[in-house]
GULOVO-34031 format. One line per 8 residues: number of its first residue (from 1); their letters; for each residue x, y, z of C-alpha. Coordinates in Angstrom, 2 decimals. Layout:
! GULOVO-34031
NUM) A) X/Y/Z | ... .
***
This chain:
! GULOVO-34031
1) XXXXXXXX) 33.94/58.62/38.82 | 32.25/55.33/40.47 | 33.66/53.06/42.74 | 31.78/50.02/42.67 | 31.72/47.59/45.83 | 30.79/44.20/45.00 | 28.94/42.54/48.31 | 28.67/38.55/48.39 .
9) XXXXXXXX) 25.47/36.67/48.96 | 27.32/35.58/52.59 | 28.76/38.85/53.39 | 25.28/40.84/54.20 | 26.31/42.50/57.41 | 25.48/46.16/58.64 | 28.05/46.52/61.14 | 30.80/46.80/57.92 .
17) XXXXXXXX) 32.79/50.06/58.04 | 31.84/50.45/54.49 | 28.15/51.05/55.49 | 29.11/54.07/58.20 | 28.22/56.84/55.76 | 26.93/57.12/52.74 | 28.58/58.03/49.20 | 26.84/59.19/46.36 .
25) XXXXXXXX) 30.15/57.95/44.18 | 29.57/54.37/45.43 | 28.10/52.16/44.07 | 26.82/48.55/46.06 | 26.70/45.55/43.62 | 24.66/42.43/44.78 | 24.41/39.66/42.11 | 22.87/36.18/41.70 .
33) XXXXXXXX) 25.36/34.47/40.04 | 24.52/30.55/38.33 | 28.04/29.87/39.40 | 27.16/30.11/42.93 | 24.54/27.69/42.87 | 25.71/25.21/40.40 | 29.18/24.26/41.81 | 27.12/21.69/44.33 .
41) XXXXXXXX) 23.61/20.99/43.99 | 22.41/22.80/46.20 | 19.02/22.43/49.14 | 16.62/24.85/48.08 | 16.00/26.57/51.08 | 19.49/27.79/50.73 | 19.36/29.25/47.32 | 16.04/31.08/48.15 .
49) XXXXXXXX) 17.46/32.18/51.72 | 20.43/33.72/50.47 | 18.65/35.12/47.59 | 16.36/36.55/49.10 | 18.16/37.80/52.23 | 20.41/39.33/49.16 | 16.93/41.12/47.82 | 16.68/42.12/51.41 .
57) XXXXXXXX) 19.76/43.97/52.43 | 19.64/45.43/48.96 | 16.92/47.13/50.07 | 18.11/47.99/53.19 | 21.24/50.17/52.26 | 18.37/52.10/49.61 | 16.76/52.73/52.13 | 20.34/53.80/54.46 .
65) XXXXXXXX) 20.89/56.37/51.57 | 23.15/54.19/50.05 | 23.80/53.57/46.45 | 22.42/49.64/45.04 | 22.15/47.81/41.93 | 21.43/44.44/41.90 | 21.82/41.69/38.95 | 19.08/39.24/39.38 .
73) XXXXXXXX) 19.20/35.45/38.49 | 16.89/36.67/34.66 | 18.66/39.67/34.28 | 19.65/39.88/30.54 | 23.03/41.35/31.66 | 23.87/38.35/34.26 | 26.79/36.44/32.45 | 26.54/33.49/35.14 .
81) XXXXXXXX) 29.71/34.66/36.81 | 31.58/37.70/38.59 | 33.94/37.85/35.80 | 31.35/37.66/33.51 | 29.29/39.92/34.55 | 31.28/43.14/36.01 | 32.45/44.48/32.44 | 29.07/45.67/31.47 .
89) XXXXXXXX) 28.79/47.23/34.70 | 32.07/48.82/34.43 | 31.22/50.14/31.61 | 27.69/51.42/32.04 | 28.29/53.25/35.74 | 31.58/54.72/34.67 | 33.91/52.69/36.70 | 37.15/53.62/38.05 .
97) XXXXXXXX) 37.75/51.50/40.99 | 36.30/48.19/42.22 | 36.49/47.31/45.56 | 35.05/43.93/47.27 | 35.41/42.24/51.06 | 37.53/39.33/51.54 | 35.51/36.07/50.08 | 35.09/33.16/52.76 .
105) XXXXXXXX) 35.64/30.51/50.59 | 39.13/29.95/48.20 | 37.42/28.96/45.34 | 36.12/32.51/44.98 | 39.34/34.17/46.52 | 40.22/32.26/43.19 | 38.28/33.61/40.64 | 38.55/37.25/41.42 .
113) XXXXXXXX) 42.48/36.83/41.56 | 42.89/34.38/38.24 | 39.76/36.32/36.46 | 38.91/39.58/38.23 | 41.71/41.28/39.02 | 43.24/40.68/35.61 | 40.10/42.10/34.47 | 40.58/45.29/36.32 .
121) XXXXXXXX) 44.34/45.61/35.32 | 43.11/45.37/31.81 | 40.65/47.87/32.19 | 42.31/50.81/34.07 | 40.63/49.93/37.10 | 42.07/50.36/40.43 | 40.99/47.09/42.74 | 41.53/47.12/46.57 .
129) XXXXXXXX) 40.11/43.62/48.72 | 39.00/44.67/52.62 | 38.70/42.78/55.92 | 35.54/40.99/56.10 | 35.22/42.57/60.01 | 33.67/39.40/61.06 | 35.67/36.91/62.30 | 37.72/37.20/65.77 .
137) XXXXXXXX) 40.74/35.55/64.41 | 41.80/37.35/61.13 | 43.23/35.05/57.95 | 46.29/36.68/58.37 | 47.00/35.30/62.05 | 44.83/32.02/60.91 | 47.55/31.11/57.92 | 50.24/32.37/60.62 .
145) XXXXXXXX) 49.78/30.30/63.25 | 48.16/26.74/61.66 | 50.54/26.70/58.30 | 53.36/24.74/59.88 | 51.47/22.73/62.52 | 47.61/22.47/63.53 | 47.01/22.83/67.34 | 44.39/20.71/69.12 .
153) XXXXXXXX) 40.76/22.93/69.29 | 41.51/22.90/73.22 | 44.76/24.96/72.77 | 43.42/27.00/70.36 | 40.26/27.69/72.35 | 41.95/28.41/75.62 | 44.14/30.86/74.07 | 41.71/33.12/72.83 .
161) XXXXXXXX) 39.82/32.87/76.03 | 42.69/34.31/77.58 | 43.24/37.05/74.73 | 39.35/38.10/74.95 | 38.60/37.86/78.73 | 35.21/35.63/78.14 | 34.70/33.25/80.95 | 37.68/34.34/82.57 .
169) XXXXXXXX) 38.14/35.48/86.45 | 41.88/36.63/85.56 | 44.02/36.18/83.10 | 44.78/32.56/83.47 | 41.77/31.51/85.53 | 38.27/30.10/83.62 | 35.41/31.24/85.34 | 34.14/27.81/87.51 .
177) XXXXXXXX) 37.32/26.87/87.16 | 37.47/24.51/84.72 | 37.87/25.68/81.14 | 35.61/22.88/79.33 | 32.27/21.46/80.82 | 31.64/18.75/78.14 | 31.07/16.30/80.18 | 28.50/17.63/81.78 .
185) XXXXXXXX) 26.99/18.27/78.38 | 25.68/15.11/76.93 | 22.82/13.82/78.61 | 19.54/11.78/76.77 | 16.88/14.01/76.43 | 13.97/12.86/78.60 | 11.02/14.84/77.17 | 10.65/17.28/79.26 .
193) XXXXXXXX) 12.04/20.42/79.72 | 9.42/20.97/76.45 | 12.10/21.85/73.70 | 11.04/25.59/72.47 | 10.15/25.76/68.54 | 12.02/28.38/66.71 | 10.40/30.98/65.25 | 8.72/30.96/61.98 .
201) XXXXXXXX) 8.62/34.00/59.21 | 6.10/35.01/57.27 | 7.37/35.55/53.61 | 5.56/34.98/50.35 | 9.25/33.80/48.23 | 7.27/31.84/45.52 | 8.19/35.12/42.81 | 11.58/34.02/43.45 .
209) XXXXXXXX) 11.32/30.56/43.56 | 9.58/31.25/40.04 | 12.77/32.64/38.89 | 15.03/30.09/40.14 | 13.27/27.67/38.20 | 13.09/29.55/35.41 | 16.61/29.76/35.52 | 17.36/26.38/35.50 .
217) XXXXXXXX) 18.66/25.63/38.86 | 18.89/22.34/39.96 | 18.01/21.89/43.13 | 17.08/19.02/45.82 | 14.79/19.38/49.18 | 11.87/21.07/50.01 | 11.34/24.51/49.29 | 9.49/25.79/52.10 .
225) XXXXXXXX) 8.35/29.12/50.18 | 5.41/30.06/52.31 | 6.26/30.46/56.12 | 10.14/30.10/55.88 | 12.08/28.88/58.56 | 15.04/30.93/58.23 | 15.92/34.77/58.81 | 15.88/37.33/55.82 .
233) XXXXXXXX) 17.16/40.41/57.35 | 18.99/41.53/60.66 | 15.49/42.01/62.26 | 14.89/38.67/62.16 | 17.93/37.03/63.11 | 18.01/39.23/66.17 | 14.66/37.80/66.67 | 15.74/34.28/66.42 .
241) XXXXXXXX) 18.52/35.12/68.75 | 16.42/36.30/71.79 | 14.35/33.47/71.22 | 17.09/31.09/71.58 | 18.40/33.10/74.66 | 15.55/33.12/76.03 | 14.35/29.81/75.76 | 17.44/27.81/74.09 .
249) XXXXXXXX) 20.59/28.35/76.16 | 19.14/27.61/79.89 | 19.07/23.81/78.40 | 21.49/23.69/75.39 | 24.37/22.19/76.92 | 22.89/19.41/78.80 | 21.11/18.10/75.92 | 23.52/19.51/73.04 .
257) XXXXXXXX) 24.36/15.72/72.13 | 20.99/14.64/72.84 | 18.82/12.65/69.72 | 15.00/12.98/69.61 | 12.22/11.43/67.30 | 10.06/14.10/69.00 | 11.95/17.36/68.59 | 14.51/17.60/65.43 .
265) XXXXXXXX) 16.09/21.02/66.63 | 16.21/20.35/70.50 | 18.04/23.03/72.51 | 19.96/24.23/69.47 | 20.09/27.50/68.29 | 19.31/27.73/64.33 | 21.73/30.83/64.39 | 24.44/29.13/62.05 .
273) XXXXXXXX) 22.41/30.49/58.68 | 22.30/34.16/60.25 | 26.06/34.19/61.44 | 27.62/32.53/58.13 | 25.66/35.09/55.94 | 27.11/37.89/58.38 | 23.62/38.87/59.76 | 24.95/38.78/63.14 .
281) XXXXXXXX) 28.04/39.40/64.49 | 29.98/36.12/66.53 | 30.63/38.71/69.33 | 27.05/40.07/69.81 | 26.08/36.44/69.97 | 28.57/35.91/72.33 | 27.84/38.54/74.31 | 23.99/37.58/74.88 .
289) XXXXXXXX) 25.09/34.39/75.85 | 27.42/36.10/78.34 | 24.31/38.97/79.63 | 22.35/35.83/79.88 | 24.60/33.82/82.42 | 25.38/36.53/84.30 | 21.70/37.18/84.87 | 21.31/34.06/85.64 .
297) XXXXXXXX) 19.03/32.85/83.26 | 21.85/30.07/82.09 | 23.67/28.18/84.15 | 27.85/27.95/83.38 | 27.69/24.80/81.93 | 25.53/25.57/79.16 | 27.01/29.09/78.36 | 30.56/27.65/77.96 .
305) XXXXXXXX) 29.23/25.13/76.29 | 27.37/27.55/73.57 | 30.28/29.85/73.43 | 33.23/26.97/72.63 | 30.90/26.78/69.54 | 31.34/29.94/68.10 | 34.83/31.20/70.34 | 36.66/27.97/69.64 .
313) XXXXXXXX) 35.28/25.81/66.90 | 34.17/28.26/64.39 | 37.20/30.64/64.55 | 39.18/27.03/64.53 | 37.67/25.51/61.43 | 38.23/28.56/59.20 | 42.02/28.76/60.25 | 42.47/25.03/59.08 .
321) XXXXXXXX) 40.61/26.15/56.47 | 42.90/28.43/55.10 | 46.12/27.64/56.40 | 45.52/23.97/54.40 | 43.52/24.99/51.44 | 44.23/23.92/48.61 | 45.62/20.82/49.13 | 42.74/20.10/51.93 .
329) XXXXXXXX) 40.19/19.58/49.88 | 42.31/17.06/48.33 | 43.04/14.65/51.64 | 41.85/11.17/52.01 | 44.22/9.70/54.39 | 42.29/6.15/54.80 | 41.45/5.50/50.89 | 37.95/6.01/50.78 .
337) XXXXXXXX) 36.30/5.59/47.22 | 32.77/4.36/47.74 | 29.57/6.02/46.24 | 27.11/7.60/48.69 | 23.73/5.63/48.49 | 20.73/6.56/47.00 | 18.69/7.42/49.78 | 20.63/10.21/50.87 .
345) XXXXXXXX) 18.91/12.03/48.49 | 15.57/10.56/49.22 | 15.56/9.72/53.19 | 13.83/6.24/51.59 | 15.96/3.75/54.05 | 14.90/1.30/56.92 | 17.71/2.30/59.21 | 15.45/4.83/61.14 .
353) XXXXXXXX) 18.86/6.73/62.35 | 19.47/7.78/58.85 | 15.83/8.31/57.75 | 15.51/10.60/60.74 | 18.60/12.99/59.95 | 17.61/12.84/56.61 | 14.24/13.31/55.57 | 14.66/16.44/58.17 .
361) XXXXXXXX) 17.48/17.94/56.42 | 15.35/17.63/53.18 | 12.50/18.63/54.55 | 14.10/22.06/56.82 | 17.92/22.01/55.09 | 18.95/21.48/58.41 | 20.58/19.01/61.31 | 22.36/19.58/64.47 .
369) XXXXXXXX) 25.94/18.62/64.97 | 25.24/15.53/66.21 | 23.22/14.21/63.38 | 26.18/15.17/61.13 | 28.88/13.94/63.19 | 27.34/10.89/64.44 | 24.47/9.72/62.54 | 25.06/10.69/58.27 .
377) XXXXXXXX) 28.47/10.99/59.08 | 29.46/8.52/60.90 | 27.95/6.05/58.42 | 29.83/7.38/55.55 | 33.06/7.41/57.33 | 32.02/3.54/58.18 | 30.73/2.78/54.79 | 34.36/3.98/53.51 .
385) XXXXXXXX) 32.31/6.86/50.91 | 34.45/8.76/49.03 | 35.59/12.53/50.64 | 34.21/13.82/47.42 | 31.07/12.72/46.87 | 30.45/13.06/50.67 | 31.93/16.63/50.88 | 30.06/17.87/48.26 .
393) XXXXXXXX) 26.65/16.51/49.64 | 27.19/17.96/53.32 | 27.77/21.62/51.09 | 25.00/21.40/49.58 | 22.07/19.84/51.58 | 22.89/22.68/54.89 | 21.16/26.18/54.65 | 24.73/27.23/56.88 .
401) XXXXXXXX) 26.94/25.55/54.67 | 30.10/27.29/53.19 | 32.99/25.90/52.23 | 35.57/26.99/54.80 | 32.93/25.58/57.80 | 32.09/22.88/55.71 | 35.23/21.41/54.86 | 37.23/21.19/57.75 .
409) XXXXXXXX) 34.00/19.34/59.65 | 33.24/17.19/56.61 | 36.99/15.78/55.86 | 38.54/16.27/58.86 | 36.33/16.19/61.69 | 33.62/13.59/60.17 | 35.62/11.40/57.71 | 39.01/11.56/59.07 .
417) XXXXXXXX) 40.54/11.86/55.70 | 43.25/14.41/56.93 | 44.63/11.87/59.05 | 43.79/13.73/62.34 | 44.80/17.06/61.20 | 41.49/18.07/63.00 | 39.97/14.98/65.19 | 42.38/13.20/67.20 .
425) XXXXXXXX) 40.28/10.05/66.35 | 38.11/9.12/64.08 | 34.76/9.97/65.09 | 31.68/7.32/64.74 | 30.10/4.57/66.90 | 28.18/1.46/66.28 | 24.39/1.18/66.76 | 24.81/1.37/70.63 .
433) XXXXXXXX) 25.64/5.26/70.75 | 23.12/6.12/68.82 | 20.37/4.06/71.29 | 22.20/5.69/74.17 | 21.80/9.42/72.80 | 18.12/9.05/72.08 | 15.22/7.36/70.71 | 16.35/7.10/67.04 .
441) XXXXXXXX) 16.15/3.02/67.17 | 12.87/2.59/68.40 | 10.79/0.95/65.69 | 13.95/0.49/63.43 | 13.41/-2.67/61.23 | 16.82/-3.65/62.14 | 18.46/-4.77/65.68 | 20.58/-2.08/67.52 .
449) XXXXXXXX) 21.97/-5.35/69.56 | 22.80/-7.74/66.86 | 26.35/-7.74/65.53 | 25.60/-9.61/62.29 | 22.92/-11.94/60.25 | 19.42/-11.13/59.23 | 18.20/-7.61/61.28 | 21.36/-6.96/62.43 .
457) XXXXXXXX) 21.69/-2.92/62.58 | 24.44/-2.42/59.37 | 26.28/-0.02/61.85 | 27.35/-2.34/64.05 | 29.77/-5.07/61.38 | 30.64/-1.70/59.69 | 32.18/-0.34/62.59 | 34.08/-3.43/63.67 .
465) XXXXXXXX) 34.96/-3.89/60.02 | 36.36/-0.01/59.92 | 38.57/-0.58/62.90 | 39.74/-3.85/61.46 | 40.36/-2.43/57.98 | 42.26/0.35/59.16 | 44.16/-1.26/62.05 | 47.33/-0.57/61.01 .
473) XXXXXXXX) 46.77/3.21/60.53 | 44.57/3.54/63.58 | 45.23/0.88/66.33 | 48.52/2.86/67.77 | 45.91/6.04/68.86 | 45.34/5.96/72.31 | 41.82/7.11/72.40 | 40.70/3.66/70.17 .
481) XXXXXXXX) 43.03/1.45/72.83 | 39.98/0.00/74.32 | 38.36/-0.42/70.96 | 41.09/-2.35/69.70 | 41.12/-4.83/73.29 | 37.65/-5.32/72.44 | 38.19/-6.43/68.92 | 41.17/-8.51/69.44 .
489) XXXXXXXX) 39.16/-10.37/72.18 | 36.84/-11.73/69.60 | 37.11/-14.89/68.54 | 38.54/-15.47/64.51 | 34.86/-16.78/63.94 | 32.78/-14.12/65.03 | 35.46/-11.22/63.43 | 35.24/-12.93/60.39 .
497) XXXXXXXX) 31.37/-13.26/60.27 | 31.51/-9.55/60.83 | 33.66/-8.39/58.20 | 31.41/-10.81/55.78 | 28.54/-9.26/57.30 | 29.74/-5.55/56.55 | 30.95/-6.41/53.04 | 27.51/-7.50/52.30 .
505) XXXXXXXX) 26.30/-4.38/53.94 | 28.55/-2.59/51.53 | 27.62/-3.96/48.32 | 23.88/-3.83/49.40 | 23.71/0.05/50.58 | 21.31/1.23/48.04 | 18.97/-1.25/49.73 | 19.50/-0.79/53.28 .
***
């Protein structure tokens, strides 16, 4: 009589009431499936992170007392999928009941209700699906509330504020108050305060990376299997946590927007791997940000900042996420169809904006929110690439992406192609944002200034030609009135240069 639990390479959390005592009729299942790292291509930090953070915890709940098998990536029994796979399992530990958490993503809710769960009924088995325990807004109250109509992240944000007490002096009062300090939140980074490195961790993961070749794995980026950037285990996440804490949070709000040739990871945290594989908990996290401030060792503006992050966006994301899904993924309100160029899988390109954001995600399979909004993003939403092609590169190039984080910041917040389901404007700016936020056009090979002709920066006639391609959809929206003033004041000479100017840019973007 075995009950086996199946545990997902993002679901590796201790705090789970399963893990509260042990069972010697349990059985834990951890398995390296090919169809989790062939539906994108994926960076190969990520497949040897969560791989070997699945290793990890494996060995953790042995050592807990508890139960584990695991099905490795060469294991003759792996079938390259859950359904695949379980049978022989069921059949060789005497199973009677399978149970497994919640999966974040609905491709994999999916396959265990199309596949799985048939499986079971077939079989005798009895199948139960549990609460993850993770999130602060369950699905249930997610598909509830955002089915019918999406609220604006402020609403949403405020609301749970009030439900959970953080940053609140009573029940309807912010602490400061003022509920939002984002203004106060985007300066240049000078230089100095010196922006703290994260830490680094020791781990010899070239056995594994052995495998995953061996396997067959295509994947793109750096691998980084020496000293590894990212946190295996619990230990070390709570390790990257003080450190940010510590050193991080006094500055992370002031600078959160900030772009730097010197420093690629700034003020930010690094924590998104840890807390979308379920190392840590969004409330402990939130609660040293909170211990912090009211030490004060971070000032208000930098704590609420932090905390929207994980309190509002987050918890917002994944109930668009689901209340939308499946026809989400499907959205492309303003027609996009273009292929993403070739150097966003090389970094080879003179526009030292996108080389930047880049060659660092392929080096570290990372970038902070403003490189994706506003630099890679912003360019593709410009560009007019296709949701697709752009979707699927944003899931796979991020060690912290999933799909129901991914998705709602790709299409909706990033390429507008729900129609402002998510952003109430499109977000993206011409070369002069990016010169205000940082240091990313010095020594560009093309001219933040110039509009069009030879040097001109291609941002700049792409984003006059976006606003002008999509005028009817997008000139009625307030927030672009003053971009719209600006564009009708040019003369019918120098808008048409520009929208000659961009098409050339267009056809000539595996050359930029």
């Amino acid at each position: 009589m075995t009950c086996l639990r199946l545990i997902l390479g993002d679901q590796l959390t201790v705090r789970h009431p399963w893990f509260r005592q042990t069972d010697p009729d349990v059985l834990y299942v951890l398995m390296e499936m090919r169809s989790e790292t062939g539906y994108v291509r994926h960076h190969a930090q990520k497949v040897l992170a969560i791989f070997a953070a699945m290793r990890r915890f494996a060995d953790a709940l042995r050592q807990a007392g508890h139960r584990v098998h695991t099905v490795s990536l060469l294991d003759p029994d792996n079938g390259g999928s859950f359904a695949a796979t379980l049978p022989a399992l069921f059949r060789r530990f005497q199973v009677t009941r399978f149970e497994r958490i919640e999966a974040d993503e609905y491709r994999l809710e999916q396959h265990f209700s199309e596949e799985v769960d048939p499986l079971c009924q077939r079989l005798g088995i009895t199948s139960a699906t549990v609460s993850a325990h993770h999130f602060l807004v369950s699905r249930e109250e997610a598909v509830e509330t955002f089915t019918h109509k999406i609220p604006r992240l402020e609403t949403f944000y405020r609301g749970l504020r009030r439900r959970t007490g953080i940053l609140m002096t009573s029940e309807n009062e912010p602490e400061g108050g003022r509920w939002n300090y984002d203004p106060e939140n985007r300066d240049r980074w000078p230089g100095y305060p010196p922006a703290p490195p994260w830490p680094r961790f020791s781990a010899d993961l070239s056995p594994l990376w052995d495998e995953i070749q061996a396997a067959g794995v295509e994947t793109f980026g750096s691998a980084a299997a020496g000293d590894f950037p990212w946190p295996l285990g619990r230990r070390q996440a709570l390790e990257m946590l003080d450190a940010f804490i510590r050193h991080g949070l006094p500055h992370f709000g002031q600078f959160q927007d900030a772009l730097s040739l010197e420093s690629p990871t700034l003020f930010h945290s690094g924590l998104s791997f840890a807390l979308n594989v379920k190392m840590l908990h969004p409330s402990e996290v939130i609660e040293a940000a909170l211990t912090a401030w009211r030490a004060g060792a971070a000032p208000l503006t930098a704590t609420e900042g932090f905390i929207r992050q994980i309190l509002g966006w987050r918890e917002y994301v994944r109930a668009v996420y689901w209340a939308r899904m499946p026809g989400y993924a499907r959205l492309n309100a303003l027609h996009a169809d273009r292929p993403l160029p070739v150097w966003f899988w090389t970094g080879e390109t003179r526009m030292r904006c996108q080389r930047q954001a880049i060659s660092q995600s392929l080096r570290t399979a990372y970038a902070h929110h403003i490189q994706r909004l506003m630099v890679t993003g912003s360019y593709t939403l410009l560009n007019g690439c296709a949701p697709d092609v752009v979707d699927a590169w944003y899931l796979g190039i991020y060690i912290d992406a999933f799909e129901w984080v991914q998705l709602p910041n790709t299409r909706g917040m990033s390429q507008f192609a729900d129609g402002g389901l998510v952003g109430s404007k499109p977000y993206c700016g011409s070369a002069a944002y990016i010169q205000r936020q940082g240091d990313y056009c010095r020594g560009c090979t093309y001219d933040p200034k110039k509009r069009h002709g030879d040097g001109a920066c291609p941002l700049n006639s792409l984003y006059w030609d976006f606003h002008a391609r999509h005028a009817e959809t997008l000139s009625r929206n307030p927030r672009l009135a003053m971009t719209y003033r600006t564009l009708d004041r040019m003369t019918a000479e120098e808008r048409t240069a520009t929208r000659q100017w961009a098409a050339r840019m267009q056809d000539q973007a595996d050359t930029l």
